[in-house]
Legacy VTK file of the C-alpha trace (Angstrom):
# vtk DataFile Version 3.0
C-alpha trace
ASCII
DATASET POLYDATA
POINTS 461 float
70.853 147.420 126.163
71.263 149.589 122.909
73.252 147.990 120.347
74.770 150.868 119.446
76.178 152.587 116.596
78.641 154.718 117.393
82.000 152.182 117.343
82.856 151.882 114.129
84.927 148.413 113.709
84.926 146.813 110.236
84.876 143.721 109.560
85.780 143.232 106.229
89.359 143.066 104.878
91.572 146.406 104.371
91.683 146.801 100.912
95.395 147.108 99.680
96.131 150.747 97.871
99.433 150.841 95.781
101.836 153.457 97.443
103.110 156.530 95.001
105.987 155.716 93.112
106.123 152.620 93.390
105.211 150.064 90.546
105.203 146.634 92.090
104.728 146.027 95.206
101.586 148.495 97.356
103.314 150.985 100.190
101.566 149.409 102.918
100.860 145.042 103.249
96.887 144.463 103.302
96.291 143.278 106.575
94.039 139.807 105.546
91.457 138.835 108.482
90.294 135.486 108.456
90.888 134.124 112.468
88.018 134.395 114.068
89.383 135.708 117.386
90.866 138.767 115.369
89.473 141.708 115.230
86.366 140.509 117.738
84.953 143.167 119.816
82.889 142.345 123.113
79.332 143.524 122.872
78.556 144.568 126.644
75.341 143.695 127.391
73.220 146.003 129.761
69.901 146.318 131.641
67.895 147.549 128.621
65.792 149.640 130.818
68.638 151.520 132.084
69.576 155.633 129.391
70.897 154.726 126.125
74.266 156.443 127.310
74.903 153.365 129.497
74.572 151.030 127.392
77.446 150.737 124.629
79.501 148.283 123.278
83.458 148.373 124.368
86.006 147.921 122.120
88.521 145.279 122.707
92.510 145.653 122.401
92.663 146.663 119.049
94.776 144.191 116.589
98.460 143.464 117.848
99.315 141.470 114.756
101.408 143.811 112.159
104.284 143.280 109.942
106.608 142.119 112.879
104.393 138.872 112.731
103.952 138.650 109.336
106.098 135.462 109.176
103.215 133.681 111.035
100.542 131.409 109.295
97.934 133.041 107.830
94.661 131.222 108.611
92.622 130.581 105.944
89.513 129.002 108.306
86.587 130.988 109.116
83.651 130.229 111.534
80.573 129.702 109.964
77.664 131.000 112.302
74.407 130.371 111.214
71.361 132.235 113.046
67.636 132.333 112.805
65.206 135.029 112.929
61.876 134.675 114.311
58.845 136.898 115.203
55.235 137.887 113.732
54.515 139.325 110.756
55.565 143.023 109.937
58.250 142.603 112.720
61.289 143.546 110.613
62.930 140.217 110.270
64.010 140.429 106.285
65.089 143.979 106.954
67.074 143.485 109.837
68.847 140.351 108.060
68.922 143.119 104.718
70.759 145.474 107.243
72.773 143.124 108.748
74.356 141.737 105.743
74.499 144.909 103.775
72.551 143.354 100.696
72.171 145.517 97.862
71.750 141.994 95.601
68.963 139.704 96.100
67.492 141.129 99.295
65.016 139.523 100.989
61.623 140.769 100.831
60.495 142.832 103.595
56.720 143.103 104.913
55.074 146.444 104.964
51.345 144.903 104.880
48.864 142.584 106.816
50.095 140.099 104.599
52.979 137.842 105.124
56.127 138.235 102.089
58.267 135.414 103.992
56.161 132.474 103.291
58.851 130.543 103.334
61.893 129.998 104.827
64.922 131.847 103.293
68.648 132.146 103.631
70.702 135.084 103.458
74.040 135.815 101.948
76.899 135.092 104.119
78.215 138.199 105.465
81.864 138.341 107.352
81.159 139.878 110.808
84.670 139.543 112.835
86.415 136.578 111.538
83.219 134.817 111.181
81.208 134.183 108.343
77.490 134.574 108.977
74.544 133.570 107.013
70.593 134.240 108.682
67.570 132.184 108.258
64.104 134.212 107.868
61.381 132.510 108.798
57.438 133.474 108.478
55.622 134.037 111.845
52.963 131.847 113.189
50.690 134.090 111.660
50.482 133.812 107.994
47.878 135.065 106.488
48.240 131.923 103.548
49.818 129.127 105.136
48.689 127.162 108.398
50.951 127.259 111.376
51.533 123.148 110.689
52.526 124.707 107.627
54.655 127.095 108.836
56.103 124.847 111.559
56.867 121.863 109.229
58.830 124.429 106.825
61.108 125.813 109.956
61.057 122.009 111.352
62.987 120.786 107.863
64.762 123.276 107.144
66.422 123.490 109.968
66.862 119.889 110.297
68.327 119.831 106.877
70.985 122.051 107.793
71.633 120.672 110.756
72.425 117.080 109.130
74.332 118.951 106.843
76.376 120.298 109.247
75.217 123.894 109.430
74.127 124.007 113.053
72.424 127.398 114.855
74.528 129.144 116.980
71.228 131.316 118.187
67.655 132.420 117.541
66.830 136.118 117.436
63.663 136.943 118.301
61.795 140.452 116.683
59.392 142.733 118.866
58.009 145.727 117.931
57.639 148.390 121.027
55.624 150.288 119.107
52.450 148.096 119.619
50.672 149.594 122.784
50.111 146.120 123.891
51.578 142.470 123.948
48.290 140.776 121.680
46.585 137.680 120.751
48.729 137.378 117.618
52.281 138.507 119.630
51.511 135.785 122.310
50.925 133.083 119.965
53.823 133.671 118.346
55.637 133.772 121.314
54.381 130.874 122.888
55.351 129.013 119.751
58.839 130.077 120.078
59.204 129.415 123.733
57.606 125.720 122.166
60.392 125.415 119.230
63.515 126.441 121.096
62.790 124.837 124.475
64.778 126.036 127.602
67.758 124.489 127.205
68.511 126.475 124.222
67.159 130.269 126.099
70.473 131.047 126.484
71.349 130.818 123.021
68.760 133.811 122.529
68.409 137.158 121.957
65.094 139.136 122.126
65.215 142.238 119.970
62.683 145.168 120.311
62.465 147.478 117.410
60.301 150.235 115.839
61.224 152.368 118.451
60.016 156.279 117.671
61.624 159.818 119.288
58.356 160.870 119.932
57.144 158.129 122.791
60.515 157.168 124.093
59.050 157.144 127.651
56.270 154.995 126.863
58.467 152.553 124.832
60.485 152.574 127.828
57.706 151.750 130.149
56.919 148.756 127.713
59.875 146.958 127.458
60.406 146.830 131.290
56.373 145.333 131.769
57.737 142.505 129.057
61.278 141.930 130.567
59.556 141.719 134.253
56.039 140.242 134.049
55.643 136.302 133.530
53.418 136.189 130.972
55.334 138.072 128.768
59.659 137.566 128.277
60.998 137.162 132.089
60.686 133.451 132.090
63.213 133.102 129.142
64.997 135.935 130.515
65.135 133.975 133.612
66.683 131.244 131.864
69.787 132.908 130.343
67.917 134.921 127.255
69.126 138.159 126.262
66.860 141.597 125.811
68.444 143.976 123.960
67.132 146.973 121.423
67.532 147.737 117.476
66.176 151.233 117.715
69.169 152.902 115.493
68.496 150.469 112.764
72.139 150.443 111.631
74.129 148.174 110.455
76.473 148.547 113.149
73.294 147.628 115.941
72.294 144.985 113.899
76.612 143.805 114.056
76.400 144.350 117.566
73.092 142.108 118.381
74.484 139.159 116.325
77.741 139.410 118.102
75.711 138.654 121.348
75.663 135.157 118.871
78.414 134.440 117.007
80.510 132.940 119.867
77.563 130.937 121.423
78.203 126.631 121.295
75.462 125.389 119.093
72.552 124.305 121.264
69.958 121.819 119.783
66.275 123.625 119.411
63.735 121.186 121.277
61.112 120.651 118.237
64.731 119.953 116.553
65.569 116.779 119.157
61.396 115.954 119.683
61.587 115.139 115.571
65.304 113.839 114.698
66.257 112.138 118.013
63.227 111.012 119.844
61.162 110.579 116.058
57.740 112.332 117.141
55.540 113.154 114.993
54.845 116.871 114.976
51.502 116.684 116.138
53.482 115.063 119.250
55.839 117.865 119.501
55.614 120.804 122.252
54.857 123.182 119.241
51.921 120.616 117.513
50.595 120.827 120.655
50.654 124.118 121.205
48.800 124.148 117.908
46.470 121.811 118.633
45.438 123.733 121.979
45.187 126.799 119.752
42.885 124.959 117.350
40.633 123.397 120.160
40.383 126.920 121.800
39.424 128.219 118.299
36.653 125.326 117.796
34.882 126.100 120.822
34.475 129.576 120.134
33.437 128.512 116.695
30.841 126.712 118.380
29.832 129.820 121.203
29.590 131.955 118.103
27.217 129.563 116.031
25.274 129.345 118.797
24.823 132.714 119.490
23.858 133.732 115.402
21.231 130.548 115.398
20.019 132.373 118.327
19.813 136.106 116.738
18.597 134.342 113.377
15.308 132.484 115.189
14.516 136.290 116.824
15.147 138.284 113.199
12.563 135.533 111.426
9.859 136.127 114.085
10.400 139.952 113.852
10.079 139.605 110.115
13.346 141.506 109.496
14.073 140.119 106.216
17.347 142.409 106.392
19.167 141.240 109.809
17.896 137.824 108.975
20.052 138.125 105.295
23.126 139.209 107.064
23.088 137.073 109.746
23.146 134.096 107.009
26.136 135.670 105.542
27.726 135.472 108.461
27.085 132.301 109.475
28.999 130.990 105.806
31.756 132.831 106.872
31.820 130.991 110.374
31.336 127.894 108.634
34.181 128.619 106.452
36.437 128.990 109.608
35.100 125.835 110.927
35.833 124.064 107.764
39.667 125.681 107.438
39.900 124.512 111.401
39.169 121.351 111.192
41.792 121.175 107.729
44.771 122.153 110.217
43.885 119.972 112.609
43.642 116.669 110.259
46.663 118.372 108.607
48.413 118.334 111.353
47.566 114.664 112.501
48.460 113.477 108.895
51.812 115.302 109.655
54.340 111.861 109.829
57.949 111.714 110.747
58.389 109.319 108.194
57.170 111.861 105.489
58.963 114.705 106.981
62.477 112.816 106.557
61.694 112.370 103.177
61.158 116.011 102.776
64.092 116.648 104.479
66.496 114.349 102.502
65.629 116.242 99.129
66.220 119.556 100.783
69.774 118.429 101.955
69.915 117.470 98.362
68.944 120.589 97.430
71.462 122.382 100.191
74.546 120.437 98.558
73.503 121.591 95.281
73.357 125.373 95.862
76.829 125.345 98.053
78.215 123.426 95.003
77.504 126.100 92.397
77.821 128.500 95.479
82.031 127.235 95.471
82.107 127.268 91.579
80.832 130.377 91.208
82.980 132.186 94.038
86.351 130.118 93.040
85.626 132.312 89.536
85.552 135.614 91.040
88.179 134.274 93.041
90.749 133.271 90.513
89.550 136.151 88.624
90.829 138.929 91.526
94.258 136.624 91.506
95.216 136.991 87.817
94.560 140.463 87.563
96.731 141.009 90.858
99.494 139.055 89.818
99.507 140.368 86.421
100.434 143.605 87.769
102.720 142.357 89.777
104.514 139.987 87.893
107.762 140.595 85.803
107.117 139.660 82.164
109.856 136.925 82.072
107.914 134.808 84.760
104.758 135.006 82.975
104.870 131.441 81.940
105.960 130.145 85.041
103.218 132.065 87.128
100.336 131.103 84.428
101.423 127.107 85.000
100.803 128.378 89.065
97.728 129.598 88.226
96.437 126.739 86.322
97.367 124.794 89.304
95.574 126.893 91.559
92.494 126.661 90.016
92.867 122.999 89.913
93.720 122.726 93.522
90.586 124.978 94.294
88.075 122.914 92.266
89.238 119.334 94.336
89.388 121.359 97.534
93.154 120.830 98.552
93.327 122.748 101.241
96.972 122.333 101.882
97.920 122.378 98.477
96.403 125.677 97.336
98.302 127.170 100.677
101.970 125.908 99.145
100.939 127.341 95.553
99.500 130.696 97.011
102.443 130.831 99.022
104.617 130.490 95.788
102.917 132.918 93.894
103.647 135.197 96.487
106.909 134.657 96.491
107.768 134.988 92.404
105.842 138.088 92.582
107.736 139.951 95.446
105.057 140.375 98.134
104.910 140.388 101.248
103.587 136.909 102.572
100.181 136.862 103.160
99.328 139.702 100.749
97.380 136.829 98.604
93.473 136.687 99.199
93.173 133.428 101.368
89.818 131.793 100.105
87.872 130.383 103.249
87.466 126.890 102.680
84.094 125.825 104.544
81.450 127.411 102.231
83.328 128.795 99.821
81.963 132.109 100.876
82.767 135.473 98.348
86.177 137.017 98.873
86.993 140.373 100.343
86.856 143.436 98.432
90.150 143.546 96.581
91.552 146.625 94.274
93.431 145.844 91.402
97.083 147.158 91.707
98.300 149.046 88.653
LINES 2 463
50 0 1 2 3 4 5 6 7 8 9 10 11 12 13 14 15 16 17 18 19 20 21 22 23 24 25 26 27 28 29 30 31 32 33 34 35 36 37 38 39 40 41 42 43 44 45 46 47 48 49
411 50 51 52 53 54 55 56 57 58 59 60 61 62 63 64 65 66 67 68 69 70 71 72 73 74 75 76 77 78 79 80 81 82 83 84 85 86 87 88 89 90 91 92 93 94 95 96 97 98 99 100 101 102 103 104 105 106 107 108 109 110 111 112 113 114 115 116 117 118 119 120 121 122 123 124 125 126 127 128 129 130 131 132 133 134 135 136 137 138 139 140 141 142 143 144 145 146 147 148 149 150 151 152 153 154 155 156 157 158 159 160 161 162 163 164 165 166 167 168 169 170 171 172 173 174 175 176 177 178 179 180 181 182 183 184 185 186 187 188 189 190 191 192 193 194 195 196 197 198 199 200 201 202 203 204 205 206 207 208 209 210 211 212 213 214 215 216 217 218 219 220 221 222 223 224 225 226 227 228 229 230 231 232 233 234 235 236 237 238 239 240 241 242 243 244 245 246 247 248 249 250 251 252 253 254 255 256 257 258 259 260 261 262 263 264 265 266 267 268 269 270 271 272 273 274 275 276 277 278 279 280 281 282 283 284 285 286 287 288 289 290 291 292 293 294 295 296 297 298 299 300 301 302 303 304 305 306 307 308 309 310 311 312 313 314 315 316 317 318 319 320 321 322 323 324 325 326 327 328 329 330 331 332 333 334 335 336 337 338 339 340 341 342 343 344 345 346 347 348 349 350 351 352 353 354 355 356 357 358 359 360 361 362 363 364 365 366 367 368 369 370 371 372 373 374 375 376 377 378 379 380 381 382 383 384 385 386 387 388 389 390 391 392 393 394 395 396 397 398 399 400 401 402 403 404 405 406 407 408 409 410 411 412 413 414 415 416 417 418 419 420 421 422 423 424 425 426 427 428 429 430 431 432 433 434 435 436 437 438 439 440 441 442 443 444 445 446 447 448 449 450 451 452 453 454 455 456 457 458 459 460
């Protein structure tokens, strides 16, 4: 499939123009957008080895609310969707989650080296994407060039745990290839393995595997690539098999990266296995699928280690009796640098048998801490630029004789706002509407789950 580019649906809120002539009220109500079943478009998924021109997303019936329903309830819920990102290094996971949410502010670093700039787990922005609100969590590939994969897999472990006993659960895992690469590697296949580990297969149809990078100038070769990993076993069929997605980002648009996560944003929350292994069955991680997946990586390493320090005593004995003072130097050099290896090896593995449940809950009980705390100041701050866009509205709208009466609204609103009275802030917005001769609805409705940033909103003159 090609998430393409070509359908152009937005998904933010119209923004309200004032008509000519007129000096209160615009020509045309903004139309405000917060169900999540409005406005959703189906993305069609196809075969992705099938011609880009069959594979498109299709539009679905466009809108039917108007102003002949505008005496309905406007809904001030929106879904929160939260989705991770996961792949090697250098796969374009911070840029696709840049594209995706349109961040000009704060973007996420983006990898254009052999070394790793997500070494650490980060979350974006939320983003509105039809109806929904959508935030994505970046996390560093099983290949960091400065933190062990324990490492690595005890940040994604509480992190995600956190926000899941927070109430933030995933609604799907996107996983990054790059086609480019002439082959499937060493690196790619421990990386994959480890995902295949982490989201177990009761959660493979919550996926979607993305292929990127793709270039003009080997298009056929690309092609030929992606069907050897969506049909051999050793590479994606098995989770394909199992309900996964395989789909391509080679427009690297916003509007492909829209229409992969809408593959997503409807999905029931599944449960990742290393998720359940840790907070329901209390395993250690060493105990999990992925520790052990680690730990068969680390024994596979460790023999070698040993096959190589074998070999380079070996070379060493025959340099000495040739009295080559030269190859005998080097091969000492190189046997520090194996011993080095050993030495890191044989950290990660005591690492990861030192890695306790009990110490990972504690972890994860000051990063829920640390979640509350950013959605609080989150809600503060976006109540401000909330309350903000309302006065200056209203102030153009208002007659000056109810200026007292709408300020004493306004007070109340922010009050209302800041205890999180749902109900209440509806009845005030709904009488601010009404002293200021609106149409209902016209109001910015304030989504009331995380607080996330309002919609773009002109000031009417």
């Amino acid at each position: 499939m090609t998430a393409s580019d070509s359908d152009s649906a937005s998904s933010a809120a119209p923004t309200p123009r004032r008509g000519k002539g007129s000096s209160s009220t615009p020509k045309t109500k903004p139309e405000v957008e917060t169900n999540a079943r409005k406005g959703r478009r189906s993305a069609k998924v196809e075969d992705p080895s099938e011609e880009e021109s069959s594979a498109s997303h299709s539009d679905s019936d466009s809108d039917s609310d108007s102003d002949s329903d505008s005496e309905s309830e406007p809904e001030t819920d929106q879904k929160e969707v939260l989705i991770a990102i996961m792949g090697a290094t250098g796969t374009g996971k911070s840029t696709f989650i840049n594209t995706a949410s349109g961040s000009k502010k704060q973007k996420l670093k983006a990898s254009s080296s052999l070394s790793s700039c997500t070494d650490k787990v980060q979350l974006s922005k939320p983003f509105e994407l039809d109806g929904c609100q959508v935030r994505i969590i970046d996390t560093p590939g099983f290949d960091d060039t400065e933190k062990s994969d324990t490492d690595i897999l005890k940040m994604i472990v509480t992190y995600l745990s956190a926000s899941h006993s927070s109430g933030a659960k995933l609604a799907g895992v996107i996983y990054l290839h790059r086609i480019s690469d002439t082959r499937m590697g060493g690196i790619a296949m421990r990386n994959f393995r480890m995902f295949k580990k982490l989201c177990g297969i009761d959660a493979f149809e919550n996926v979607v595997i993305v292929t990127n990078m793709w270039t003009k100038e080997n298009r056929d070769v690309e092609k030929g690539r992606e069907r050897e990993l969506k049909k051999k076993d050793k590479f994606f069929k098995p989770v394909l098999d199992k309900g996964a997605k395989m789909v391509r980002h080679d427009k690297n648009t916003q509007q492909s990266a829209h229409d992969i996560l809408r593959l997503l944003i409807d999905k029931k929350p599944k449960m990742l296995k290393v998720l359940h292994e840790v907070l329901v069955e209390g395993k250690d991680f060493k105990d999990t699928g992925a520790g052990e997946e680690i730990s068969k990586e680390l024994l596979k390493q460790e023999k070698q280690h040993k096959k190589e320090m074998a070999q380079l005593a070996k070379d060493h004995e025959e340099a000495i009796a040739m009295k080559d003072k030269e190859t005998s130097d080097q091969i000492e050099r190189e046997k520090v640098e194996l011993r080095e290896k050993m030495e890191k090896r044989a950290g990660e593995a005591q690492k990861l048998a030192d890695a306790r449940v009990e110490e990972f809950k504690k972890e994860k009980e000051e990063l829920e801490k640390k979640i509350k705390l950013e959605r609080e100041e989150e809600t503060r701050q976006n109540h401000a630029r909330y309350m903000q866009l309302v006065e200056e509205n209203v102030k153009a709208r208002a007659a000056p004789e109810q200026t007292p009466e709408i300020a004493q609204l306004l007070r109340r609103l922010t009050e209302l706002l800041a205890e999180g009275k749902k109900e209440e802030v509806k009845d005030v917005t709904k009488k601010i509407e009404k002293k200021t001769g609106g149409d209902r609805g016209w109001l910015i409705r304030l989504p009331f789950r995380l607080q996330w940033p309002v919609a773009k909103y002109e000031v009417i003159e």
